[in-house]
N, C-alpha and C positions, 0 to 999 in steps of 0.2 A: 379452678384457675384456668381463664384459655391462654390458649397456644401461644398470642402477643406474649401476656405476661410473664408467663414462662421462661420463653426466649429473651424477654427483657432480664430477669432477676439472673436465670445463667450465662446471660452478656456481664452484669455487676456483681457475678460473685467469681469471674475469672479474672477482676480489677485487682491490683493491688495498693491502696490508696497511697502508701507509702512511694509507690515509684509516680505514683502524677506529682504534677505539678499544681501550683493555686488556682489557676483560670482554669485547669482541666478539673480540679475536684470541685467547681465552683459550676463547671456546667453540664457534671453528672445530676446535681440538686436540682438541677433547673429543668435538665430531662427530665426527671424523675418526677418532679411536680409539675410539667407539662401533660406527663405522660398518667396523671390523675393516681399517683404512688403517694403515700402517707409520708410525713417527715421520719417517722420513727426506721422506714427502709435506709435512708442516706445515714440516719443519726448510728445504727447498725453497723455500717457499714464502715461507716468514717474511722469506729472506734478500733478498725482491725491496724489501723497507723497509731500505737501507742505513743509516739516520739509529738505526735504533730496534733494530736487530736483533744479536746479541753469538751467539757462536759454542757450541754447548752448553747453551743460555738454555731450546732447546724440548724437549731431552730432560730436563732435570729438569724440568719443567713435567709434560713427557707423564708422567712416573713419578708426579706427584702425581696423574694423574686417577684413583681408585678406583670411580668408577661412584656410583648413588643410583640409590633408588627409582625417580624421576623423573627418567633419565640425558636429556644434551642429545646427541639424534643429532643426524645429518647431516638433515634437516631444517630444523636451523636454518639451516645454510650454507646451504639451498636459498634461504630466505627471506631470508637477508644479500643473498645475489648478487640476487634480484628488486630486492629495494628498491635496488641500486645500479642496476639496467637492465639485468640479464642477461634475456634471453627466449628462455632455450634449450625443451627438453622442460613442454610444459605439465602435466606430471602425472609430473613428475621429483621429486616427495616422494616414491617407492619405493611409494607404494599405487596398487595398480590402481583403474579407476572401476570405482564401482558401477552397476547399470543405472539406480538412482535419482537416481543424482545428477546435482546442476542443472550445467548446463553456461552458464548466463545469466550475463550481465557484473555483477560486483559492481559494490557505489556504490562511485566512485571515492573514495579514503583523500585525509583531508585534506593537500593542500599537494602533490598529484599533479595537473601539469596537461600531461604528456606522456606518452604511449601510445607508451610502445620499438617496439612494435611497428607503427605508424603513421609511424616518424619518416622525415622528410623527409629523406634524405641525396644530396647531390648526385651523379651518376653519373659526374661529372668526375674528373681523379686530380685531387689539392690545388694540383699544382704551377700547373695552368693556373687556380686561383682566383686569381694573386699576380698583382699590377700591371705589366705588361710593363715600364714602363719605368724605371729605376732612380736615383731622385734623394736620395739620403742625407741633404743639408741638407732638401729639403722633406718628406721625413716625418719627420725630429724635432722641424721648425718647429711642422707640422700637429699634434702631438701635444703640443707644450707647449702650443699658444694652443687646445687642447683641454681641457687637465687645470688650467694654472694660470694667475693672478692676472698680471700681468705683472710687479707690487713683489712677488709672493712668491718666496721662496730654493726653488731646487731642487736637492737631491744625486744624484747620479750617483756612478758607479764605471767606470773603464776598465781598472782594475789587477786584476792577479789576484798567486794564490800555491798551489803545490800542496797538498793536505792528502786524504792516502793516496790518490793518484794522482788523485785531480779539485781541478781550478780551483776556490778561493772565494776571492769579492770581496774586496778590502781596505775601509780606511774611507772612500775615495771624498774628493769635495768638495762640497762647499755653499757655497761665496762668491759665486754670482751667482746674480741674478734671472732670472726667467723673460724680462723685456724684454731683460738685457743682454744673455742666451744669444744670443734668437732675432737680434738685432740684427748680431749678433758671424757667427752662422750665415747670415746672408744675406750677408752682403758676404766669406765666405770660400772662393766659387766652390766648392762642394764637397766640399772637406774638411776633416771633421770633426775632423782632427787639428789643423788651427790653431786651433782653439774648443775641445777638449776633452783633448787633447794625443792622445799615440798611445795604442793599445789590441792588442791580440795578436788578430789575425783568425782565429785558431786556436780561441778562446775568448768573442769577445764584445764587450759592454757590458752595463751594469746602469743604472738611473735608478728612483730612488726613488718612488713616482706621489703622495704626499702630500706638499705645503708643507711644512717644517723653518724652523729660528729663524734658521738662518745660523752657529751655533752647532755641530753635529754631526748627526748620521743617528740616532740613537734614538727609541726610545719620547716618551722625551721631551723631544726637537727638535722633536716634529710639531707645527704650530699650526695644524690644520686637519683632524680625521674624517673626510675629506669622499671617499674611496674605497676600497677594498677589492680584494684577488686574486684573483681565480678562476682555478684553473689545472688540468687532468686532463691524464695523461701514459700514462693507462690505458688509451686507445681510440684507434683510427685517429682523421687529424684531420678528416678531411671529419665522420664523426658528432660529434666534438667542436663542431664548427661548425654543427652544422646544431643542435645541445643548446642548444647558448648564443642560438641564434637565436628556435628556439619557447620557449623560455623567459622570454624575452624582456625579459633581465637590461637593465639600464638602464647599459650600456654606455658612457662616456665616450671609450675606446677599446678595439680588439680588436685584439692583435699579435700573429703569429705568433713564434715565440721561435728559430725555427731549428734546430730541435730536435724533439723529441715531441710536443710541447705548443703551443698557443692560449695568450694572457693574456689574460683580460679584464677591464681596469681597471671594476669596476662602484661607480657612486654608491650610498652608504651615507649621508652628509649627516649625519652626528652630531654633537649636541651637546658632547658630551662622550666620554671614551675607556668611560665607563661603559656608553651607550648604543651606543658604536661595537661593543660587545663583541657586547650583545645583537643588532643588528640583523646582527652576522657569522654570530652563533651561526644567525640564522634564514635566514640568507645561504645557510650549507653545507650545512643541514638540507635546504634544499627542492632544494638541487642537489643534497646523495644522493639525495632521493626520487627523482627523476626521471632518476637514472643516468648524473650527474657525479661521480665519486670525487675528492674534493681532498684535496689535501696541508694535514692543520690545521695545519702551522708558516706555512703563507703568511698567519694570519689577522692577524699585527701590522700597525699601520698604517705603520711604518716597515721593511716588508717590500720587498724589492728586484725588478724586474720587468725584462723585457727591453728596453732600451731600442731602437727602432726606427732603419732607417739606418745597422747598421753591419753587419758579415758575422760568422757564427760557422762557422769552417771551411770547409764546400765551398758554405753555403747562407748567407743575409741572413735579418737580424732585422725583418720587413716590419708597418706599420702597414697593416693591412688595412679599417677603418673607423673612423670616429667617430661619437660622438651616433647607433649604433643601439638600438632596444630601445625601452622606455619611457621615458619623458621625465626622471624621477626617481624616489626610492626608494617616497614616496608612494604615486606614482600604478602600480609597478609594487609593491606590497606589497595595495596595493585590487585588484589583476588577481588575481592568485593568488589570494589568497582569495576572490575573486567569481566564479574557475573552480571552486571545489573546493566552494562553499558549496552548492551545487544548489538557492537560491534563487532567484526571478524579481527582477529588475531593478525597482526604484520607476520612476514614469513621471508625469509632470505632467497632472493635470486638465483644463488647459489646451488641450494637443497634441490631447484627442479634444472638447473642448467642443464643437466647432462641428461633427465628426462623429463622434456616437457609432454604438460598432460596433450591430449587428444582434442582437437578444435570438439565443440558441438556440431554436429552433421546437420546439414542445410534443412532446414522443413519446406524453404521454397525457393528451388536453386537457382542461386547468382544472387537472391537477395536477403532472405532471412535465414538466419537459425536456430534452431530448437533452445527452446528456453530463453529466447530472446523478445523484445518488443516491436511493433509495426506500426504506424500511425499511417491511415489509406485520407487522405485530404481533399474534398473539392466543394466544389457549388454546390447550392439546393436542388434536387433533381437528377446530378450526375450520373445517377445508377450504382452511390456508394452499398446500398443494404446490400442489390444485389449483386453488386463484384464481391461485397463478404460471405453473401448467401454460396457463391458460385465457388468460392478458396472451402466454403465447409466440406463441400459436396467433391471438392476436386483433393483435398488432405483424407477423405474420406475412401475414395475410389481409388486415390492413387495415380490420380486424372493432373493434365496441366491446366495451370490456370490462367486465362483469359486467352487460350492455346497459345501461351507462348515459356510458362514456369513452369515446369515436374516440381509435383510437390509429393514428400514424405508420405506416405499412406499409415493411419492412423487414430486414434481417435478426437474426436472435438468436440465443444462446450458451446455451443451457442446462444450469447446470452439476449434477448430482446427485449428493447425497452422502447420499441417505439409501436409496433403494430400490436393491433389485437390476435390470438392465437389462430382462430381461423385463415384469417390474411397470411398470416405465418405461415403456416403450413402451406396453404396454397401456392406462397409463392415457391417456399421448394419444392413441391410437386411441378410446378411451369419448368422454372429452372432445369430440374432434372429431364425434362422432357426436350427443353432447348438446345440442351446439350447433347441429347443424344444418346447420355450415359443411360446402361441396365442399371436400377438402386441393387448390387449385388452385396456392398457393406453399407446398408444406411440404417444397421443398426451402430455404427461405430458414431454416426452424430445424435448428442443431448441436445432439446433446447431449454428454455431457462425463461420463459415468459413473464417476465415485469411490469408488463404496461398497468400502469397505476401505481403496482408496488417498491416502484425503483427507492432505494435510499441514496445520501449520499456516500463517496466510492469509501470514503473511513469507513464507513459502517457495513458496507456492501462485501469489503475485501474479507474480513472475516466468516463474516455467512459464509461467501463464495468457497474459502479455503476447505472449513468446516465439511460443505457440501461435496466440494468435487477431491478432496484426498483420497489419495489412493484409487484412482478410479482411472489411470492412466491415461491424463488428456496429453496431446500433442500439443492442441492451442487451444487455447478460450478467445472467442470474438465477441466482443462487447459492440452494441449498436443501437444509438449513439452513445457520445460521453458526455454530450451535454444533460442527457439524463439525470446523470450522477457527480456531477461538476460541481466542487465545494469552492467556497472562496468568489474572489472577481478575477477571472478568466487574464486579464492584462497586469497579473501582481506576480511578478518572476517569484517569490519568496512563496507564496499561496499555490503557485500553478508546478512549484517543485516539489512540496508538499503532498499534493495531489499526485502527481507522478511517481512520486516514493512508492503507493499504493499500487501500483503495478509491477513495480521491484520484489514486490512484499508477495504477489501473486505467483509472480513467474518464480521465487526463490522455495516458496512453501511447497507450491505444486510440483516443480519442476518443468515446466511448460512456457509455449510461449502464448505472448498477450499481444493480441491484435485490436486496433480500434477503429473507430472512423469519426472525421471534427469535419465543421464547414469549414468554408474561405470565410476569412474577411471580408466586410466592406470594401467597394472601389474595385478598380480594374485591375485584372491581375498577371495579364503579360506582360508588366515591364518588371514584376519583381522576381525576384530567386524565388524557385520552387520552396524553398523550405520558410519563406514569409511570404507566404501567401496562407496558411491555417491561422484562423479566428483565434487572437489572445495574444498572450507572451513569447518571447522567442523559446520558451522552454519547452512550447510543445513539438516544435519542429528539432528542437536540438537533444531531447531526452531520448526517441525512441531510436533503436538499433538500425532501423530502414524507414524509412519516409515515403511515401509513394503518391504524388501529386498529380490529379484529375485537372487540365486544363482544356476548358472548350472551346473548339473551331469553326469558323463560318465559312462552309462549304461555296464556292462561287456556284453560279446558276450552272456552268459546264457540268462541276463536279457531278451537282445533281440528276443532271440529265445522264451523266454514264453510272451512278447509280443506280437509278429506275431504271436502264437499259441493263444494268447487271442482273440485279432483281427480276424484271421478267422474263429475262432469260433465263434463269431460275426457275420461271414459275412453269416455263415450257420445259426444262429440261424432267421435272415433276411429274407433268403429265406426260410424257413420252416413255417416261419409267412405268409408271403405272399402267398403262398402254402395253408394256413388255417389248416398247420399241428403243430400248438404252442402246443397240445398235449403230439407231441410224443417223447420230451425232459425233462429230468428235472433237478434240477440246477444243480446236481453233471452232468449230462453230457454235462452242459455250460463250465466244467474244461479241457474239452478235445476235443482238434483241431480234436484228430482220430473218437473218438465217434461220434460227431457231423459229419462229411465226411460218417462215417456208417450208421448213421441216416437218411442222404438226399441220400445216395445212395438207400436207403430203400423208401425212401418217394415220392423221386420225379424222373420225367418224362420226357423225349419228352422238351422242351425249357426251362423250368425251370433250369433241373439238366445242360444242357449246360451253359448257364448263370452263371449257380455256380461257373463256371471256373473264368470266368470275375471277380466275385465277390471277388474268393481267390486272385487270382492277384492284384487287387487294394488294396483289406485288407494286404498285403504285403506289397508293396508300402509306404500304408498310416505309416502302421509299419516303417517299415526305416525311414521317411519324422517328426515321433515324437520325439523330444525334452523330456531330464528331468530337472527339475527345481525341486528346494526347497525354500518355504517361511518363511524367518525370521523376526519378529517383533518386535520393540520397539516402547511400547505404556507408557505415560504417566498415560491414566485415567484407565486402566484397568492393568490385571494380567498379563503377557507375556506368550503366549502361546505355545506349541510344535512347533517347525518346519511342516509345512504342504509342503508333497512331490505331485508335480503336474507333467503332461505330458502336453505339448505343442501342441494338434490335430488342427492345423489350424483349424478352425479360434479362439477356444478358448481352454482355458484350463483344463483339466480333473483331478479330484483326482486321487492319485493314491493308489491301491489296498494294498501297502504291497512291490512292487516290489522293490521300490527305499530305504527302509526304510536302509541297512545296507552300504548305498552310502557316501562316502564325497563329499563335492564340490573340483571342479576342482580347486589345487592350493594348497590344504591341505595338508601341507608336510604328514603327515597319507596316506593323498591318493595320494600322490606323490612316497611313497614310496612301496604302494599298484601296484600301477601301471608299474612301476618300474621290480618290480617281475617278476606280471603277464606276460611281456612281457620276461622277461629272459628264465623263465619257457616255455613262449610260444615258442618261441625260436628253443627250445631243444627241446620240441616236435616234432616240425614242421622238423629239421634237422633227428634226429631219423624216421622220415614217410617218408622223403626222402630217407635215406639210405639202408632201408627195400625197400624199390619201386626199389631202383638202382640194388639191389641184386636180385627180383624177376626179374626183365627185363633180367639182364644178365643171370642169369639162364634158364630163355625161350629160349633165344636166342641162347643159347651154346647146348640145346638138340638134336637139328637138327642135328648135328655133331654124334647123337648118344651117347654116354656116356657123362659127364661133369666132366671135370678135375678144379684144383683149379687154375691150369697156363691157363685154357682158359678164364676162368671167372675173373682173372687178367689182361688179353690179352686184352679183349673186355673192361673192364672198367679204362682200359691203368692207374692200382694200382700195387705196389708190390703184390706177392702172400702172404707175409705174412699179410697185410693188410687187403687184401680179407680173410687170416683166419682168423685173429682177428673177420672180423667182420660179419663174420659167427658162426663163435660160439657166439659172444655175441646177434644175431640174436635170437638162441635157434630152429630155424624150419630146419636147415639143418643139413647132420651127413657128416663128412669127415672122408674117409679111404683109404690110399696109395693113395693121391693123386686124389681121384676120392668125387664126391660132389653128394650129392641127399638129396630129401626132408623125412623128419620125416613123419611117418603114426599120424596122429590123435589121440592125447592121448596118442602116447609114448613118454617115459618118457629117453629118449639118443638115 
């Protein structure tokens, strides 16, 4: 036999036919002859439900299965037998694993609050759980002035009658109360037989565990909902009992029956036979889940139970406890579902008034905290990887980040899903060198390289947790999240969802989560910083701190005292490395000419060559810089100024002052700003032209010897009065009869 079949037949023999239902015993047959099993396996099988099962019933069943597109293998048995508590082969659904697949604990399914494979079973055999000593009136005492009223009728049965060779009950009695019983039972020295007459020890007793009218044992004799059977006959009893125990059925009593089987009388407290229905129905449900198989004819309220204190054949019918479990249906129907909900518990104001706990300590002070969320926002290009790349290395070091944040020093998780590993690396090797920083702790950063293997973040969060517990991260940075982005990006319900998974990170791990999203579409200096990120408002409104990349367009001034900073930079460099840091001092770090006067002064022979080099690149690098501005919306802290940066590959620079009178690109302000400048520039530029047109022509008409205003009309093929107009509005030229020449210097017509 292989390994499938195996796992299939000890999936179906941990069935109890008796607790499915028709569709379920109907699509074990189908597994089963899906799964190329003989009829004779189901027909076997069927026969262990004496109540329900007729001889012949599974082969004309089996002949109707003719298969469907969508046949029901043996699979499903697999998934019958779990949800009843089988824990055989964990990948006993016949498919091998894949290398991909997650082996992490799913969310437990509702109304599951026992783990088969945790369960608690005693190592004792059962016999030595029973009560050594053996007093028949005091455990039927113990267990009426357990279950009933003292004025209420209780039926029993001690009679039997064969029916196809097993014992069942007769209609028993009901003419006394629970007072007369126990009354009658205490003064009858221990036997049971002068209080209840004899009974066949070969067979038993029964006692009904619901109040009756005094009238009869039916349905509708009961005058009281008030308990319920739980009975499995399908498992050894020690795990029987160890089931009912974490379970933690709200027990009135629990008897062994002498037999297979545990009873356990559990409070159900119903108003009515309506709700007694419902609260059974939720009774046996949650004891399949958890891998109690009951028998559904036990669920009438005038269903018959073992009564304790009398012997059935070579063993005793033993009340094992009372009043264990939860107190009532209530408060044991709020447990289950308060295991299963995987929500936190409400907690009174009060209890921490007088000591509230300890904020989480900043991981990047004035904006985030430890175990909190970041969302870093901007355009394509921004330099988002590397302001993440640069917060690893700056959480890592102990360094501020973008020198303007002290961040926690720590460890970090970096997770990357958009470059290849080389690239990766490389660029934090740039980084770290941009920066200036010795790697003294860059063993404290992981990286996590994805590109290819990214899933999405449901599926991703478990790996992740899986992988980095216990491993003491400060933050994990994910880069990007469109990587791992489930759902459509603009569905507030999808994109909360999605965000939940970062809740679920930062709560397992204890760490925070940092991320980085594009902008949207369209211009984006007229909206609020926190709608400006691509999607739903729920990206900008889920994370702890927001940190919004908008970009600036330098005017031509700006640029020029840029490249005038930068090469003065690139001279103060070379003056260092010369060992002339001397012969500068800060006001002459203000000026690109001083500093060029300085090294003219200073240096030599290959040095001062090199300088050239040097101005050139520092030019270059000038051009090749980006302005950005940082806007923040923070939750736990103050909101702070806008912080104006430059883009210097590979990371970011404050900036000095230059960008501070800038809008972002998009701001009708600076839309209209710009707007201008350009008109104006315009006019300039036309005007510098028309001057250049007039000095050419007039070079060129001198040759000729005098300059008239029809030759300099002639040559720039304009009316002559044209050319006067715009000569006089010139101001450098004087015309007389006809003839043109230039104004001397400082006169005044």
């Amino acid at each position: 036999m292989d390994q499938k079949t195996s796992d299939l037949l000890s999936a179906l023999d941990s069935l109890s036919p008796a607790g499915l239902t028709y569709q379920e015993w109907c699509a074990v047959g189908m597994g089963l002859k899906e799964a190329g099993q003989p009829c004779a396996v189901w027909e076997e099988w069927s026969a262990r439900d004496g109540g329900r099962y007729h001889k012949g019933e599974c082969e004309k069943k089996w002949d109707s299965f003719k298969g469907a597109a969508r046949p029901v293998t043996e699979n499903s048995i697999f998934a019958l037998a779990r949800a009843h508590g089988w824990a055989g082969n964990p990948n006993a659904a016949g498919q091998p694993l894949d290398w991909g697949d997650e082996l992490a604990l799913s969310p437990r399914p509702a109304g599951v609050v026992v783990d088969a494979n945790w369960l608690e079973v005693s190592d004792q055999p059962f016999e030595a759980l029973l009560p050594a000593q053996w007093d028949p009136a005091g455990q039927l005492i113990r267990y009426l002035r357990a279950l009933f009223e003292p004025e209420e009728h209780v039926a029993y049965v001690t009679k039997s009658f064969p029916d196809k060779d097993k014992p069942r009950p007769t209609k028993g009695c009901w003419d006394r109360t629970a007072e007369q019983l126990i009354a009658e039972l205490e003064s009858c020295g221990g036997d049971l037989g002068k209080v209840l007459g004899d009974y066949d020890p070969a067979v038993g007793a029964w006692i009904c565990f619901n109040p009756v009218d005094g009238r009869g044992r039916s349905n509708d004799n009961v005058t009281d909902y008030r308990f319920a059977l739980v009975e499995c006959d399908e498992m050894e009893l020690s795990r029987q009992a160890a089931l009912i125990r974490q379970l933690e059925l709200p027990c009135a009593a629990l008897v062994y029956s002498g037999g297979k089987s545990l009873h356990a009388i559990v409070r159900v407290e119903a108003a009515d036979y309506a709700e007694y229905r419902r609260r059974v129905d939720y009774l046996y449900e949650t004891c399949r889940k958890n891998g109690l198989s009951l028998d559904p004819q036990n669920r009438n309220p005038s269903r018959l139970s073992r009564m304790p204190g009398v012997v059935r054949g070579e063993k005793k019918q033993v009340l094992l406890d009372t009043n264990c479990g939860k107190s009532c249906w209530a408060a044991w129907q709020d447990w289950v579902e308060g295991q299963t909900d995987e929500l936190p518990d409400t907690e009174s104001l009060a209890a921490s008034w007088g000591d509230l706990p300890a904020l989480s300590p900043p991981l990047i002070e004035g904006v985030l905290r430890q175990g909190h969320k970041m969302l870093l926002a901007g355009p394509s290009k921004a330099g988002k990887s590397f302001a993440l790349i640069e917060l690893s290395i700056c959480i890592a070091e102990g360094a501020s980040w973008l020198g303007r944040w002290p961040c926690a020093p720590g460890r970090v998780l970096y997770i990357n899903l958009e470059l290849d590993r080389a690239s990766c690396l490389h660029r934090f090797a740039d980084v770290y060198k941009a920066l200036g920083l010795a790697p003294e702790h860059i063993d404290r950063i992981d990286l996590w390289n994805l590109r290819g293997a990214s899933v999405p973040m449901d599926k991703l969060a478990p790996k992740l947790i899986r992988r980095a517990k216990n491993r003491g991260y400060l933050a994990v940075i994910l880069d990007p999240i469109y990587k791992v982005l489930t759902g459509d990006e603009n569905s507030a319900d999808q994109m909360a969802r999605f965000c939940n998974q970062f809740d679920l990170v930062c709560r397992q791990l204890g760490c925070a989560v940092i991320y980085c999203h594009h902008h949207s579409k369209g211009l984006q200096g007229a909206k609020r910083s926190m709608d400006r990120a691509s999607g739903s408002g729920v990206f900008a409104r889920d994370p702890d701190a927001l940190l919004d990349m908008t970009e600036l367009s330098p005017t031509e001034a700006i640029r020029t005292q840029l490249e005038n900073k930068t090469q003065a930079a690139a001279c103060k460099a070379a003056l260092d490395e010369a060992g002339q840091a001397d012969a500068y001092t800060r006001d002459d770090l203000c000026s690109k000419a001083r500093m060029l006067d300085l090294c003219k002064e200073q240096l030599t022979g290959a040095a001062l060559r090199a300088l050239e080099g040097r101005l050139d690149a520092a030019r270059t690098r000038a051009a090749g810089m980006t302005a950005w501005r940082i806007e923040g919306t923070l939750r736990e802290f103050a909101r702070f100024d806008p912080v104006n940066l430059w883009f210097d590959y590979p990371i970011h620079r404050l900036d000095t002052g230059l960008l501070d009178d800038l809008e972002p690109e998009g701001d009708f302000k600076a839309l209209g700003m710009k707007g201008a400048a350009k008109r104006w520039g315009d006019k300039e530029k036309l005007e510098k032209d028309k001057k250049n047109q007039l000095s050419n022509a007039f070079e060129a008409c001198t040759i000729d010897g005098a300059v008239t205003l029809y030759a300099m009309a002639e040559y720039l093929d304009l009316k002559p009065d044209t050319v006067k107009r715009r000569l006089k509005a010139d101001g450098g030229y004087w015309i007389e009869d006809g003839k043109v020449g230039r104004k001397e210097p400082g006169s005044a017509g």
